[in-house]
N, C-alpha and C positions, 0 to 999 in steps of 0.2 A: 496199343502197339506203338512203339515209339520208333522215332524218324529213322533209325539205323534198321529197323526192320522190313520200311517200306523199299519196294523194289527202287532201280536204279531208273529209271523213268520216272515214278513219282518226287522219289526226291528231288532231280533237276525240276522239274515243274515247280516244287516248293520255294525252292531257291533262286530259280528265273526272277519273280519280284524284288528279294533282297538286291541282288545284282543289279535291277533296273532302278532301284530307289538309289544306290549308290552311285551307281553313273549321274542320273539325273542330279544328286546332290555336289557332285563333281563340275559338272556346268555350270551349275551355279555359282556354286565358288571362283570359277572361271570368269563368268560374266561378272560377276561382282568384281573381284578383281582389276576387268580393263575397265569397270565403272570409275575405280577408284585411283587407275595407273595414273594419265592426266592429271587430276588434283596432286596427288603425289611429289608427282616430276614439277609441275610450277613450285610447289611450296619446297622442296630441296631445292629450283631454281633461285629462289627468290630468298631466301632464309639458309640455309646451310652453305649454300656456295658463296655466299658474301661473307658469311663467318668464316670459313676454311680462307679465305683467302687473307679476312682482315688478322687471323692468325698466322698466315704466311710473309706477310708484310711486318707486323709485329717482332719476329725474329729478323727482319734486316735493317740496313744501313740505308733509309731514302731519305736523303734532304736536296728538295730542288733547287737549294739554294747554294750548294754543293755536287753536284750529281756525281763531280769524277771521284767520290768517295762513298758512293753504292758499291753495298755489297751484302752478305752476309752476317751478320752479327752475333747471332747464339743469343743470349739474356743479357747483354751488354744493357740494350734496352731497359728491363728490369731492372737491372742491378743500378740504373741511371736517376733511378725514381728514390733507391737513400738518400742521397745527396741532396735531394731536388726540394729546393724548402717549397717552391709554387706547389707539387705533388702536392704535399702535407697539408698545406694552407687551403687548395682547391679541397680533398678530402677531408677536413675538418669542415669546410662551408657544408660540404654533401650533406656529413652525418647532421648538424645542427639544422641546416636546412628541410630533411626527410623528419628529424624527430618532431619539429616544430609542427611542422604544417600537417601529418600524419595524429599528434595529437589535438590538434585543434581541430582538426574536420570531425575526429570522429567524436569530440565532445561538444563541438556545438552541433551536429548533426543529429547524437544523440536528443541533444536538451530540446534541440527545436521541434523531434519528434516526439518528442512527448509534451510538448506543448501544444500542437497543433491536433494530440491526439485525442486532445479534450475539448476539442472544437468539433462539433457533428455535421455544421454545415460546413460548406465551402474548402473541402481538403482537396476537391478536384482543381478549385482556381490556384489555390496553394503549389500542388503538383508541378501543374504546368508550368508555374512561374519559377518555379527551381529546376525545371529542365533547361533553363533560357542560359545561362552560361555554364552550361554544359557542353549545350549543342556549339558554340562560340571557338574557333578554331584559336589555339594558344598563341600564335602571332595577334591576332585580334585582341584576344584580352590585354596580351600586354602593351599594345598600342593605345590600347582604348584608356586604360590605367596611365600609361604614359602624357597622355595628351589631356583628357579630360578630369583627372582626378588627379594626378600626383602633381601634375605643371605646376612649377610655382606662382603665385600671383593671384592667378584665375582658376586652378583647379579645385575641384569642391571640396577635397579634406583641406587645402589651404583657406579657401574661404570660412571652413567650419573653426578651424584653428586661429584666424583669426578675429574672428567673432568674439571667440571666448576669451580673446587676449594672450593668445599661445604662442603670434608672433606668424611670418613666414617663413616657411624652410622647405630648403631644395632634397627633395625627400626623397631622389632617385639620383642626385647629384652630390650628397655627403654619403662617406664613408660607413660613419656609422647607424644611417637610416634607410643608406640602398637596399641590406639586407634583411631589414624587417620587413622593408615594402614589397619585395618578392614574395617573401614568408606569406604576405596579406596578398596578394594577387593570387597566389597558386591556392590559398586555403579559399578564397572569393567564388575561385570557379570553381571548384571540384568536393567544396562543402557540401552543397545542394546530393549529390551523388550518394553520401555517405547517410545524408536526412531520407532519403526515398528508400536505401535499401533496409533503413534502422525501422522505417515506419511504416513498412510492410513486414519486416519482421511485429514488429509489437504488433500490428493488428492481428496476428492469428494467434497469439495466446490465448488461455483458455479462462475464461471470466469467473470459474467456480473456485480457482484456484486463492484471485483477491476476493472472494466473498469468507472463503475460508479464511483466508488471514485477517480480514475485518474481523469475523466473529471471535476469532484468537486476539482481539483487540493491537493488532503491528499499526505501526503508524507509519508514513509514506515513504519516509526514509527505508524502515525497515523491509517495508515490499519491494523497494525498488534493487536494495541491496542481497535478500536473499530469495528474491523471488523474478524480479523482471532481468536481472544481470545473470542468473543463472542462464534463463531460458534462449535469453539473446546471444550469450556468450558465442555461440559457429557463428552468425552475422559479424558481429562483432570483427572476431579474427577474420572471414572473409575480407570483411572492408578493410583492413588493417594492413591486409598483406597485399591487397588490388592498390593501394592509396600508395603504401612505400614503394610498391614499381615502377609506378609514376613519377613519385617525389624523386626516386632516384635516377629516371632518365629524362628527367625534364629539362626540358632546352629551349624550347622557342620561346615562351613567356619572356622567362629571363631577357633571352638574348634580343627580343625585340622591346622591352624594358629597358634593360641599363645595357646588355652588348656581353655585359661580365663584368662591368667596371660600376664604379669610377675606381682603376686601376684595375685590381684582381677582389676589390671589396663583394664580389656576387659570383663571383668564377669557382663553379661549382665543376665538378671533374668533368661531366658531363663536357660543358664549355671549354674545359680547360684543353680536353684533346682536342676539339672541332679549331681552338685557336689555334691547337700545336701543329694540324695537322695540314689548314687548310689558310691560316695565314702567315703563319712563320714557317709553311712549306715543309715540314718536318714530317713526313709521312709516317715513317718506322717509327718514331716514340709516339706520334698521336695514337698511331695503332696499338700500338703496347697499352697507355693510357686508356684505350677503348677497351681490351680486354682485360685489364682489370678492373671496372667498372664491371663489364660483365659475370666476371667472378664474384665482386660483391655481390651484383643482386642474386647472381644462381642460390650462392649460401644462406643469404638471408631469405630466399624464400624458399628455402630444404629447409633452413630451423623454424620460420613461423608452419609451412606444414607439419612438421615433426612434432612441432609443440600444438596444433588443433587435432592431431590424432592421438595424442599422449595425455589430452586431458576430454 
């Protein structure tokens, strides 16, 4: 006998539970919901409403060094950034500065994890000791670098430099050395990050796989290139694409290193608005400058995801 032929009493009786399961699932979603409203509202407080506004500044005219000439602008802003060789110079630092330190992390992060992954004792002392300027607030690194390692005179790559007969040199205070020593400061602390997640990935491959290719007679190169670069490869792009968000909104190292100087030699975009914005008082183009920086990174990490779901 099927449902449409049970009387009208029965069937409500049948259907009383669906109805009770659906409300009941209804509250929940309810209660879940004002679980979730709070987090919500702070994180659109905190994050959306400082971008809609740093976007709302962006299209105007604020220079406190001028104020009776606030106003509205439209993309004057933008359009202020062809002209502007500092733009160009600042975003040439950016991209050489993120490619640099992006491929040295993850290539000595790689090496070191596989060096250490042939070590069976002591990877937990190892560990630890690469968590140590991680945990180190990026003001701190670059003071600490500033002061105790790069100083001329007394700092210890000057002392190693001239040991070897290398000479001394002001190696946060020449042009052409400021920005490789950020290069090494930024790649100092955030290598460590890229060796912990490279050597947690290789620890979980599967060991049957290099016994197979022993017995196929491959030699280490050849494991490493068709065998351990395959497997690692999502690590890999992970770290690749967590490293360049960094590289590319990195600021306090720098700025408590060299400031952005000596002149504009380290003034990476990043700096280049916070100077435009907050010491040449130029509100409206630092803002501009901010969100283009934020455009870059949205795109390049829509193509590195595009490209780890496309391979």
């Amino acid at each position: 006998m099927g449902p449409a032929a049970l009387p009208v009493s029965d069937r409500a009786a049948a259907a009383a539970p669906d109805a009770a399961a659906r409300t009941l699932a209804r509250a929940e979603r309810r209660f879940a919901f004002a679980l979730l409203l709070p987090a919500l509202l702070l994180l659109v407080l905190t994050t959306t409403a400082p971008l809609v506004y740093l976007a709302w500044n962006s299209v105007h005219r604020i220079d406190l060094g001028m104020p009776w000439m606030s106003g509205f602008a439209g993309l004057s802003n933008y359009a202020q950034m062809g002209s502007d060789p500092r733009f160009w110079n600042s975003l040439w630092l950016t991209a050489v500065y993120t490619a640099c330190t992006v491929t040295l992390q993850v290539a000595i992060g790689l090496s070191l994890a596989l060096l250490v992954l042939q070590i069976p004792k002591g990877q937990g002392v190892l560990r630890i000791a690469a968590i140590l300027p991680i945990v180190l607030a990026p003001v701190v690194v670059g003071l600490f670098w500033r002061t105790l390692v790069l100083a001329p005179d007394f700092g210890l790559v000057d002392m190693v430099t001239r040991a070897l007969g290398l000479g001394s040199h002001n190696w946060l205070g020449d042009p052409q050395l400021a920005l490789i020593s950020v290069i090494a400061i930024h790649t100092w602390q955030w290598t460590p990050f890229a060796f912990l997640v490279l050597l947690a990935t290789l620890s979980t491959l599967p060991p049957d796989v290099y016994e197979a290719a022993r017995l196929d007679r491959a030699n280490a190169f050849q494991r490493f290139r068709f065998i351990t670069l395959p497997l690692i490869r999502p690590a890999v792009v992970m770290v690749v694409i967590m490293r360049m968000m960094t590289a590319l909104s990195a600021f306090a190292a720098i700025f408590a290193a060299t400031g952005g100087g000596p002149g504009s030699a380290t003034e990476i975009l990043n700096l280049y608005a916070y100077r435009t914005a907050f010491t040449e008082l130029n509100i409206g183009y630092g803002s501009s400058l901010a969100m283009v920086l934020l455009g870059i990174t949205l795109a390049v990490s829509y193509l590195m995801f595009r490209l780890r779901r496309a391979k």
